[in-house]
N, C-alpha and C positions, 0 to 999 in steps of 0.2 A: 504494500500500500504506500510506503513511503517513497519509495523508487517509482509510484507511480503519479504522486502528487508534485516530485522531483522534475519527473517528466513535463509535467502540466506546465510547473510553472517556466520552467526554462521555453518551452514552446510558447509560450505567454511571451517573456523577454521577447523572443525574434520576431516574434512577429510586432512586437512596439516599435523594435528597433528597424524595421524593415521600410515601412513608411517614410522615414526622412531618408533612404537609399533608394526604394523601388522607383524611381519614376521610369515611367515608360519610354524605352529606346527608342529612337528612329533610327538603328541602324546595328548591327550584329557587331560586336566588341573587336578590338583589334589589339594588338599586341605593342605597343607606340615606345618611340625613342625620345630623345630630346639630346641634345647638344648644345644648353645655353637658350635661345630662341628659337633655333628650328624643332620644326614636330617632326617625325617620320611616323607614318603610319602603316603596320603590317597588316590588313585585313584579317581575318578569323578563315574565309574562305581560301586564303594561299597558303594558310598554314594547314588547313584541310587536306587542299590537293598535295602538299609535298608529303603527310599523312599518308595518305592513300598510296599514290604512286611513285614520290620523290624528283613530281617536278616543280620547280620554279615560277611563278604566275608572278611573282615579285621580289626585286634586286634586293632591294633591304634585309629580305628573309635568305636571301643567296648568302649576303656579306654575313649574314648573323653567323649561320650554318660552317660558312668556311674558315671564320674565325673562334668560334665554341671547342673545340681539341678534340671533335669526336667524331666517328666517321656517322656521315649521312644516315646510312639503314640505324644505327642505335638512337640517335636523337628523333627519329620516325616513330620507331616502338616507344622511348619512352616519353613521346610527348601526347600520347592517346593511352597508354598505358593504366588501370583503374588500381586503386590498391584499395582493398575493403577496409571499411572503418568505422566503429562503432560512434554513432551518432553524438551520444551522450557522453561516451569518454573524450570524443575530443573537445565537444564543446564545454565540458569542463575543465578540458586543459586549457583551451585559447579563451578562457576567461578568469585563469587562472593569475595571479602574478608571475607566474615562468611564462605560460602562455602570452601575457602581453609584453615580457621583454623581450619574448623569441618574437614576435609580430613586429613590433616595435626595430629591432634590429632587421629585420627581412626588407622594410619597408623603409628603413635609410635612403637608399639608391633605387626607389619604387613607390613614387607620390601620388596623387590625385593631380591631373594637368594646370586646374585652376584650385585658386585658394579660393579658403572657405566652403568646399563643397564637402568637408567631412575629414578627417583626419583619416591619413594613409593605412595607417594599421585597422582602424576599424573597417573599412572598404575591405581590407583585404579580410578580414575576418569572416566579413558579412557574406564576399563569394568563397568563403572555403564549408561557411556551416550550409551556405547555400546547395552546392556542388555535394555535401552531404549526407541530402537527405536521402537519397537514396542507398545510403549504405557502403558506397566507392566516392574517390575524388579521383583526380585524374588533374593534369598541367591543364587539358582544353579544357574542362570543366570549370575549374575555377575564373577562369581566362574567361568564362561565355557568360558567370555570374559576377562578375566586377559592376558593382553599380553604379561608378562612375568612374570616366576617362585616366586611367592611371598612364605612367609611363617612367621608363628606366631612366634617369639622369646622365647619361656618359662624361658628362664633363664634372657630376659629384663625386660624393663619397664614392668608393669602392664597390663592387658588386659583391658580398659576400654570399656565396649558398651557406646551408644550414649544415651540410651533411660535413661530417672529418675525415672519411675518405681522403685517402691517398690520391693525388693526381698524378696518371702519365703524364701530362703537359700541364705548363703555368696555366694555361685558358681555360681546361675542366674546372680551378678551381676560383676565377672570375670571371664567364662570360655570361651573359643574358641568359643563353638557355641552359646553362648547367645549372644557374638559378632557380630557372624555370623547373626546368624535369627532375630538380634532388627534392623539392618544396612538398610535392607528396606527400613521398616513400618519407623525409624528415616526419611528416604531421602524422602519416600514419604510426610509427615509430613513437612520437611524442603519447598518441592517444594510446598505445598499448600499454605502455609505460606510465602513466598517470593514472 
């Protein structure tokens, strides 16, 4: 009974806190860079097809790719890749105080595009509990529940992934998508563990 009053009320939280996030897209989420004032934007759909097939519909997503330290076919798998995860352990971990300093550090070099639309960490919170309700998260999952316009900083702070993995190359353990694809398997890992 207690575990299930638990339940209630945390589904209570999300959904309060969903309202100042959800507003309605006009347009499927994208993967965005910045350098200072330029945006670069990676659409959801060419990160799809390079998914799918491993082709290129967009340079940005080329240069990301050829710069990440990993060959093509593994950043394929693991950017569609699900890892199961217990709803409630994670959302008690990423509302945790370890939960918001690990958010908190993730989201140094990973903002919201304009200020004032929500603090970075909570955004990304928002699309990870989002992404799992269903029981799995996944890099596109989360990516497709971002509720507003985030993007990686290249010209800030450093890109730190989560995971302590050894790196064959310097760039597994700063580029964009080793960011991207450890962020999971990290959260799943965290909710096991909590």
């Amino acid at each position: 009974m207690r575990r299930l009053l638990a339940l209630a009320a945390l589904l209570a939280t999300s959904t309060v806190v969903a309202p100042a996030y959800a507003a309605p897209r006009q347009s499927l989420p994208a993967l965005q860079l910045t350098s200072g004032a330029d945006v670069w934007s990676i659409p959801y759909a060419a990160l799809e097809q390079f998914i799918k097939d491993g082709t290129f519909t967009d340079q940005r997503l080329l240069w990301l790719v050829t710069r990440s330290g990993w060959p093509e076919a593994d950043l394929r798998v693991a950017l569609a890749k699900p890892y199961a995860v217990n709803y409630l352990a994670l959302s008690r971990f990423l509302n945790s105080p370890a939960g918001e300093a690990f958010l908190k550090q993730q989201t140094e070099a990973f903002k919201p595009l304009k200020a004032g639309r929500g603090v970075g960490f909570e955004g990304l919170r928002y699309a990870i509990l989002e992404n799992a309700k269903g029981g799995t998260i996944s890099a596109m999952g989360i990516l497709k529940q971002l509720p507003v316009p985030m993007a990686f900083n290249l010209a800030g702070p450093p890109i730190v992934r989560c995971s302590s993995l050894p790196c064959e190359k310097p760039e597994q353990c700063r580029s964009v998508l080793s960011w991207w694809v450890f962020l999971p398997a990290c959260l799943q890992a965290a909710a096991m563990n909590g």
